[in-house]
C-alpha positions, 0 to 999 in steps of 0.5 A: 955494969949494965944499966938497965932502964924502962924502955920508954927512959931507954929510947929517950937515953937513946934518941938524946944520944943519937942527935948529940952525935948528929949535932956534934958531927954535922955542925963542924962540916956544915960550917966548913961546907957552908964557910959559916960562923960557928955559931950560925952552924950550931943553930941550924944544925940544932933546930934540924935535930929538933924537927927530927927528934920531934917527927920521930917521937910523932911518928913512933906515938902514932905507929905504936897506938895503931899497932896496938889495935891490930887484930895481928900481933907482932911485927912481921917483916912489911910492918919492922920494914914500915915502922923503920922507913917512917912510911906507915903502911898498914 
C-alpha cells in the first residue's frame, strides 16, 4: 500500500532517509580510513550530514522563491540542470 504524503512531508521523509543511509554508510569507512574511534566518526559524519541537509534546504527555499517570480514557467532543461547542480543559474 503507497503511502502518499504532501509533498513538503515527502521531500522531508526523503531527505531524513537519504542522510541516515549517508550516515550509516560513510561513518563505519571514515573510521576504518581514518583508524578513529567509533564515536569520533559518528560525530563528524553527522555534523557533515547536517552542513549538507542544511545547505540543501537553503538552496532548495531560495531556488523554489526565485522560480516562482519567473515570467517562464516550468523547468526546462538549463533550470532542472541548475536546480540539480546546486549553481542557480538564471
Amino acid at each position: 500500500m503507497p503511502l502518499h504524503l504532501a509533498p513538503r512531508a515527502r521531500r522531508i521523509v526523503q531527505a531524513v532517509l537519504y542522510e541516515t543511509f549517508a550516515v550509516a554508510f560513510v561513518a563505519p569507512v571514515l573510521m576504518f580510513v581514518f583508524g578513529q574511534a567509533p564515536l569520533s566518526s559518528l560525530a563528524l559524519t553527522l555534523t557533515m550530514s547536517s552542513i549538507a541537509l542544511a545547505w540543501n534546504c537553503g538552496f532548495n527555499f531560495f531556488f523554489e522563491r526565485w522560480e516562482a517570480r519567473q515570467p517562464v514557467k516550468g523547468r526546462s532543461r538549463w533550470r532542472r540542470a541548475a536546480s540539480a547542480s546546486k549553481l542557480g543559474w538564471r
